[in-house]
GUTI-821612 format. One record per residue: chain; x, y, z of N, C-alpha, C, O, CB in turn; residue in one letter. Coordinates in pm, 1 decimal. Glycine has a CB too. Layout:
! residues N
{node 'A', {X, Y, Z}, {X, Y, Z}, {X, Y, Z}, {X, Y, Z}, {X, Y, Z}, 'a'}
...
END
This chain:
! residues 58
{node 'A', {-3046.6, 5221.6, 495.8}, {-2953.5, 5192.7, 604.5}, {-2816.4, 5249.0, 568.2}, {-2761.0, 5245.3, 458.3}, {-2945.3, 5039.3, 632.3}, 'x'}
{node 'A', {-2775.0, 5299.4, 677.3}, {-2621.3, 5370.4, 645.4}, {-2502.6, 5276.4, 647.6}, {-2522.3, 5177.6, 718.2}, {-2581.5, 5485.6, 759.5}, 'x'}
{node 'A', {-2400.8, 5281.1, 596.5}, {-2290.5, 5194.5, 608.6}, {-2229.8, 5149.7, 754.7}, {-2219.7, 5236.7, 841.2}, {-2190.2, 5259.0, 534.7}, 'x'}
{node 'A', {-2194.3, 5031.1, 779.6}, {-2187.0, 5011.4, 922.5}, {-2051.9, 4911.1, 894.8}, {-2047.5, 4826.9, 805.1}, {-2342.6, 4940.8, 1007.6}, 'x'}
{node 'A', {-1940.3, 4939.8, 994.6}, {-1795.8, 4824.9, 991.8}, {-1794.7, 4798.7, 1107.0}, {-1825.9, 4871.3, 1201.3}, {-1636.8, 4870.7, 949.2}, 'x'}
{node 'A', {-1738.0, 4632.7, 1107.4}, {-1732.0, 4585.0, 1228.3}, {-1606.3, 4672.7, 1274.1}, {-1555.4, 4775.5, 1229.5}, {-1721.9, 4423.5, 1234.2}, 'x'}
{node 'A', {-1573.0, 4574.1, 1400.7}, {-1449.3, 4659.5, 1476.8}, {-1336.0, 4611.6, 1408.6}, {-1266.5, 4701.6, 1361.3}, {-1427.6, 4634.4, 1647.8}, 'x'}
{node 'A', {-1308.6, 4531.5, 1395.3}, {-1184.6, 4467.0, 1327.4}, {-1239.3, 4569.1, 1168.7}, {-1120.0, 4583.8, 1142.4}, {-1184.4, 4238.9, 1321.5}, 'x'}
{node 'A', {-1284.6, 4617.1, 1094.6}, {-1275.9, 4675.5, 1016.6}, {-1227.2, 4800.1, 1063.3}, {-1131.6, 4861.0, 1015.3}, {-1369.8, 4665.9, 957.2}, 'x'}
{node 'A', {-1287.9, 4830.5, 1146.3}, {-1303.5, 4963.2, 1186.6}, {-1124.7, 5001.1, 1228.4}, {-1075.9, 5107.7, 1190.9}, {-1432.5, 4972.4, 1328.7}, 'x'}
{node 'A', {-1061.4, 4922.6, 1289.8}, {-946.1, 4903.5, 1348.8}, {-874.2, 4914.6, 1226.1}, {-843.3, 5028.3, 1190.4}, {-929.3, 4779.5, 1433.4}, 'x'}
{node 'A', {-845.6, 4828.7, 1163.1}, {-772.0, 4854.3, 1017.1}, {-745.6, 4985.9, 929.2}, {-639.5, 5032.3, 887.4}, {-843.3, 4782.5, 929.3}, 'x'}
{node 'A', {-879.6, 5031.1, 915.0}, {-893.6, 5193.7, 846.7}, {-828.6, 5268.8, 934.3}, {-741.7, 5335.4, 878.0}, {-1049.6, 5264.2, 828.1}, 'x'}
{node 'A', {-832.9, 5281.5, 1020.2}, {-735.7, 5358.4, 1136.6}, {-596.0, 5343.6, 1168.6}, {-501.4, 5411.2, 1209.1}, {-780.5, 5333.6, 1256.4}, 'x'}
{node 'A', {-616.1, 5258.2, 1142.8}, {-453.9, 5183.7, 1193.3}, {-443.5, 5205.3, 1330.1}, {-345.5, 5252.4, 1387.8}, {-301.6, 5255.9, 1123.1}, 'x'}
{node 'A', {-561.5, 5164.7, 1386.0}, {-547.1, 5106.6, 1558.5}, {-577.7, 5007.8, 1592.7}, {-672.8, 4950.6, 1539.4}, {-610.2, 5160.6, 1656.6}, 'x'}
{node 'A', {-515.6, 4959.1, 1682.5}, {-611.2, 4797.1, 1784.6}, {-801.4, 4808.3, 1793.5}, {-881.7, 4899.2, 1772.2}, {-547.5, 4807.2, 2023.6}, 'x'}
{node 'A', {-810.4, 4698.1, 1826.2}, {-930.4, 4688.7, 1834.3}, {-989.7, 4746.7, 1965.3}, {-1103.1, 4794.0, 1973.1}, {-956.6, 4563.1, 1811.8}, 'x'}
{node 'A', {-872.2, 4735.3, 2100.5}, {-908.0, 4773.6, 2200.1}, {-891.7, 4970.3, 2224.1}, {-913.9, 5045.6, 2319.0}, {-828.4, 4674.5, 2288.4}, 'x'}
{node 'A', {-846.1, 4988.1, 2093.5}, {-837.9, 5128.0, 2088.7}, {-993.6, 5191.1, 2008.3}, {-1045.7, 5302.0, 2020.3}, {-685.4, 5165.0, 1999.4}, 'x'}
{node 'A', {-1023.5, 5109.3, 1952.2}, {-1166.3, 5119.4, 1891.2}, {-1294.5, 5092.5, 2020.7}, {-1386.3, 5171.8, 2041.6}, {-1176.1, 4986.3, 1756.7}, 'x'}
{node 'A', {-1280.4, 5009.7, 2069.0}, {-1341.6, 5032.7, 2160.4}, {-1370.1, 5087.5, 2260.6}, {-1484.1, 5111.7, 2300.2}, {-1345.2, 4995.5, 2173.9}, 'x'}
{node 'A', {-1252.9, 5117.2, 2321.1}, {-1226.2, 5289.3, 2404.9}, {-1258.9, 5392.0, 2370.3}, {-1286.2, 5478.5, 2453.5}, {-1108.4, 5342.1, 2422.4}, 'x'}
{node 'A', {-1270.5, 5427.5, 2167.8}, {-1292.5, 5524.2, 2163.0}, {-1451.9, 5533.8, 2154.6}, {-1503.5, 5639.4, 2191.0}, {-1214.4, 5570.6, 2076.2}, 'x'}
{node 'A', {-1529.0, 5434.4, 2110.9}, {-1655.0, 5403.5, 2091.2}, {-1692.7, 5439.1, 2290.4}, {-1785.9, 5519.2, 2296.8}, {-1674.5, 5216.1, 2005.2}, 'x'}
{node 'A', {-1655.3, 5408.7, 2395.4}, {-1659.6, 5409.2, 2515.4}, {-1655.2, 5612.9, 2563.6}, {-1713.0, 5689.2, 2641.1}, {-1522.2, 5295.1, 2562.6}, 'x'}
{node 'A', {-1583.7, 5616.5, 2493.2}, {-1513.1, 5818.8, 2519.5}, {-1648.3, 5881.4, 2428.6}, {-1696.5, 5992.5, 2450.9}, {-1283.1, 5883.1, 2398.5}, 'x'}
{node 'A', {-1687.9, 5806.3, 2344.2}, {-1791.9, 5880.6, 2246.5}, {-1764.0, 5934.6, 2114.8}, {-1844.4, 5988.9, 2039.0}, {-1839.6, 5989.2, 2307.1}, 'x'}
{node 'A', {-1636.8, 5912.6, 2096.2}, {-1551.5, 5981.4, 2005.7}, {-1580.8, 5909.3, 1863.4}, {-1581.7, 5977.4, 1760.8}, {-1392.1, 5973.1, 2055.2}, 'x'}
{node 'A', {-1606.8, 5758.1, 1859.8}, {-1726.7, 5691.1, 1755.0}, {-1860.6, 5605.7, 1789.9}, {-1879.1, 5503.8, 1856.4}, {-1656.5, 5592.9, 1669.2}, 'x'}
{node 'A', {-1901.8, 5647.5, 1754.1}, {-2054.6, 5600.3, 1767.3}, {-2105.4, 5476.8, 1687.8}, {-2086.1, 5482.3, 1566.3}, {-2145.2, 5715.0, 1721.7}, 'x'}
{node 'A', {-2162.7, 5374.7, 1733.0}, {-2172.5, 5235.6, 1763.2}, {-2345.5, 5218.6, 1770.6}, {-2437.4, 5293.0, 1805.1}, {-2081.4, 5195.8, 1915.6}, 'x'}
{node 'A', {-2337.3, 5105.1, 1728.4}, {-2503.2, 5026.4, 1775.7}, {-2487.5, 4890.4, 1778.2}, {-2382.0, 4849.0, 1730.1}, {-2642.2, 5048.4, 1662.7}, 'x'}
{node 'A', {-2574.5, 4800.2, 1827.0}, {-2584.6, 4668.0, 1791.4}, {-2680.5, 4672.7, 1674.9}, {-2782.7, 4739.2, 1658.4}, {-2629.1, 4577.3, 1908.3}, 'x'}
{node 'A', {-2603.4, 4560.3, 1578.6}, {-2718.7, 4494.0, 1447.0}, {-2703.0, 4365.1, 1493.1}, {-2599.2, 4316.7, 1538.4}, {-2676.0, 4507.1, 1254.6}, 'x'}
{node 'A', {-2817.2, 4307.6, 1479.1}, {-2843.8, 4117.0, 1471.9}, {-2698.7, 4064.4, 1553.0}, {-2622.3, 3990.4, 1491.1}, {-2845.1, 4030.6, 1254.7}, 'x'}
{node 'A', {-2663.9, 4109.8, 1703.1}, {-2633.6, 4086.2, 1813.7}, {-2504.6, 4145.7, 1827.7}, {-2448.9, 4138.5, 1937.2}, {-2645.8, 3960.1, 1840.8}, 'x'}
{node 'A', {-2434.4, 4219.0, 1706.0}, {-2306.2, 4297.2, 1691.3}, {-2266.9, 4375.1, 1706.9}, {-2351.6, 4458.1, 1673.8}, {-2268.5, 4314.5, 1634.3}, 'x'}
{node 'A', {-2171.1, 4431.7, 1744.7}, {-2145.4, 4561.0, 1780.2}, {-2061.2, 4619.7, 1628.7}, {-1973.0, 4569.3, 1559.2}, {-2050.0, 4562.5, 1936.8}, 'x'}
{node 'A', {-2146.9, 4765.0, 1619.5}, {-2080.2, 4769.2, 1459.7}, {-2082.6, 4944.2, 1462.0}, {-2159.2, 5016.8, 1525.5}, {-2204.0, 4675.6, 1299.5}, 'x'}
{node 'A', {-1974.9, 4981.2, 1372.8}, {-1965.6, 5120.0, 1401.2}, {-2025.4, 5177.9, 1296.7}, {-2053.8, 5094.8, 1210.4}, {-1833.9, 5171.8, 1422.3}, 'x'}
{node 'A', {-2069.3, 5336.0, 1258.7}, {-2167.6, 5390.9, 1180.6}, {-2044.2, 5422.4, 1064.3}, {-1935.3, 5455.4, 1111.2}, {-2267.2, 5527.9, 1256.6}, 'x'}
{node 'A', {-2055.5, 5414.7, 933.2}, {-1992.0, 5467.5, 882.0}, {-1979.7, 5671.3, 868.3}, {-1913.3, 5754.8, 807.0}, {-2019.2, 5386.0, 788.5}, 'x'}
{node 'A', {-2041.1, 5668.7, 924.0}, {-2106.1, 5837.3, 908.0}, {-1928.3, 5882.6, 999.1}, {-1841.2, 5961.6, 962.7}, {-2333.0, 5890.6, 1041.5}, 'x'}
{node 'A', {-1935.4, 5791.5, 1123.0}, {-1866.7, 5849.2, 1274.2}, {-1709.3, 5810.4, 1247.4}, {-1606.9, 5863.6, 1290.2}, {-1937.9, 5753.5, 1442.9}, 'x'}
{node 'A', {-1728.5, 5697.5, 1160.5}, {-1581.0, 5657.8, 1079.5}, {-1521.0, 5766.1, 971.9}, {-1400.1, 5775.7, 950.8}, {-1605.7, 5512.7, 984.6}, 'x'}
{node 'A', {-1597.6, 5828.1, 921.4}, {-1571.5, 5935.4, 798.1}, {-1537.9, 6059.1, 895.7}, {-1437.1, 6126.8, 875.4}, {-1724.8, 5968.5, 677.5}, 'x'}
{node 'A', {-1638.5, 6090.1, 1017.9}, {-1595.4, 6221.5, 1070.8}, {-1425.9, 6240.0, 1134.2}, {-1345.1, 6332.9, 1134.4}, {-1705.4, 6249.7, 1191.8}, 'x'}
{node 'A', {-1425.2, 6072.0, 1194.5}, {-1298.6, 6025.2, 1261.0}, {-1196.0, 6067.1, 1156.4}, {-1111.8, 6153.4, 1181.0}, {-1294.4, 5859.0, 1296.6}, 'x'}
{node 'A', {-1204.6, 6002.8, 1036.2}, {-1123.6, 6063.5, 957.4}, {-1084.9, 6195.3, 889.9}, {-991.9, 6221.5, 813.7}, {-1135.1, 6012.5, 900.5}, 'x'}
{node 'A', {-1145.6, 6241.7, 920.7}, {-1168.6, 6384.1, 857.6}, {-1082.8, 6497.9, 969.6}, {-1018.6, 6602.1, 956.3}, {-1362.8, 6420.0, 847.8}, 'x'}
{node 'A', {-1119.3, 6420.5, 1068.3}, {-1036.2, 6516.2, 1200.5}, {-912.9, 6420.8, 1253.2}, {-914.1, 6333.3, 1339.8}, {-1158.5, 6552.7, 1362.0}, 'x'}
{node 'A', {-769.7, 6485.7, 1141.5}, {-650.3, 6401.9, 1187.1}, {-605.5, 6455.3, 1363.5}, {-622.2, 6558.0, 1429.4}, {-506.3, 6436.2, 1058.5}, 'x'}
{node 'A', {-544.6, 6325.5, 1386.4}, {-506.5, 6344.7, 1563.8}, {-623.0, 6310.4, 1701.7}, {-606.8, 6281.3, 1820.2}, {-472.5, 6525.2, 1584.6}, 'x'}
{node 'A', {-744.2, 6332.1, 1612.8}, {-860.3, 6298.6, 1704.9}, {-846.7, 6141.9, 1789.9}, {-908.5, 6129.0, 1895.5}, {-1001.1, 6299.4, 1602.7}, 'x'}
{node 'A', {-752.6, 6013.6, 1729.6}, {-744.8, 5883.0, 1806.4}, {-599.8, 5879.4, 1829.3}, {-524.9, 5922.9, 1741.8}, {-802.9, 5747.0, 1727.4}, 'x'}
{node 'A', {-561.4, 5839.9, 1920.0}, {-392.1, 5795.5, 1945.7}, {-405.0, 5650.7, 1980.7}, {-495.0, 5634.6, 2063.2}, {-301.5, 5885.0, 2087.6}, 'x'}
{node 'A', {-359.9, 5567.5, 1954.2}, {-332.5, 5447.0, 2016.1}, {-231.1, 5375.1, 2149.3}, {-237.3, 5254.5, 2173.2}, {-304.2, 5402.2, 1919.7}, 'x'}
END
C-alpha cells in the first residue's frame, strides 16, 4: 500500500486550507480515494504537487 495523508495533513505540507485541498482534489490536480470511510490523499499526487512549485494558490 502506498502512503496516504489525510486532508488536514495534506493541508499543512502545503501550507493551504483544507478547503483549498479539496478544490484541488475536485480540479484533479490531487488525487484522492476513500480508505475505511475517509477521504485520504495518495502520497504519490502529494510528492508530484510538490515537485511542481505554483501548481496550488490558495
Amino acid at each position: 500500500m502506498s502512503s496516504v495523508h489525510t486532508i488536514r495533513e495534506t493541508a499543512w505540507v502545503l501550507g493551504i486550507s483544507q478547503s483549498a485541498v479539496f478544490r484541488a482534489i475536485r480540479l484533479g490536480i490531487l488525487t484522492a480515494e476513500r480508505q475505511y470511510g475517509r477521504l485520504v490523499v495518495l502520497g504519490s499526487s502529494l510528492r508530484r504537487v510538490l515537485s511542481e512549485p505554483g501548481v496550488l494558490r490558495d
